[in-house]
N, C-alpha and C positions, 0 to 999 in steps of 0.2 A: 218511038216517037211519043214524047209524052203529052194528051190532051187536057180538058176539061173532065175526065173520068178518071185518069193516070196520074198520080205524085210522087215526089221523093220527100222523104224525112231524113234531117238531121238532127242531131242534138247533143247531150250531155248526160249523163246518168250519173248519180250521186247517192250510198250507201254507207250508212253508217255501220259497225261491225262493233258491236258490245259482247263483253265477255262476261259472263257472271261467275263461272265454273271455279272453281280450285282444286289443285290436286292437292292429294293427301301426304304431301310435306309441307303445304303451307304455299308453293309457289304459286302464282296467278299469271294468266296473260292480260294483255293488255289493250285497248281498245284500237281502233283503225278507222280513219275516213277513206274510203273508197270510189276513185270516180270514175267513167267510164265513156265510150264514144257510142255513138247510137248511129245508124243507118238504116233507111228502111226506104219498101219500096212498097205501092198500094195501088188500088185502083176500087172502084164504083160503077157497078153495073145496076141501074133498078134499084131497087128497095137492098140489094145486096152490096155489102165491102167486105175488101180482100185486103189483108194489109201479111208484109214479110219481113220483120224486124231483127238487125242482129246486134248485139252489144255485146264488146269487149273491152272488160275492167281491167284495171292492172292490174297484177300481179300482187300478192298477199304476203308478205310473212312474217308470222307472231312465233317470239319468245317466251318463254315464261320467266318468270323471274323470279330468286330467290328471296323467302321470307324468314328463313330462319339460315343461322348456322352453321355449317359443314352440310348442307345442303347446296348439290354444282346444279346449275342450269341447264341442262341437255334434251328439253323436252320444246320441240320446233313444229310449227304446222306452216308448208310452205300451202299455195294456193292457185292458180292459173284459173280465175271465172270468166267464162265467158255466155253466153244464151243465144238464143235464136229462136223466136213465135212467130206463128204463125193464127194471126186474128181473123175471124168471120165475124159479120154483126150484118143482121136486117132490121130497118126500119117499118115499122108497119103504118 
């Protein structure tokens, strides 16, 4: 039962994924906008909160990409991010 003490969160989660790196043939990855689903559940006892957060992004995957020449592209980072926190906080 959920009261005046007890809530649930939804939401959205949005991350952007910059690559700056290079490998030493020249190739680069490439950047990614990442979104994500949010759920959470909390509550409020007293000066005390409790909150139980879980987000699951999609799925990730970067190429590199060639810069030079007889240079093949073979070099893949797949991804599967997901999180789960777990929040305290007192008000004094």
């Amino acid at each position: 039962m959920i009261t005046d003490a007890a809530y649930v969160k939804a939401g959205v989660a949005f991350v952007q994924l910059k690559t700056d790196e290079s490998l030493g043939t020249g190739s680069k990855y490439g950047n990614e906008d990442i979104y994500g689903g949010v759920i959470g559940l909390g509550a409020k006892s007293g000066n005390s909160r409790f909150e139980l957060v879980y987000t699951d992004y999609e799925d990730v995957s970067l190429t590199s990409t060639v810069a030079r020449t007889g240079v093949t592209t073979n070099n893949k980072i797949d991804a599967d991010l997901d999180t789960l926190a777990f929040k305290y906080s007192y008000a004094f």
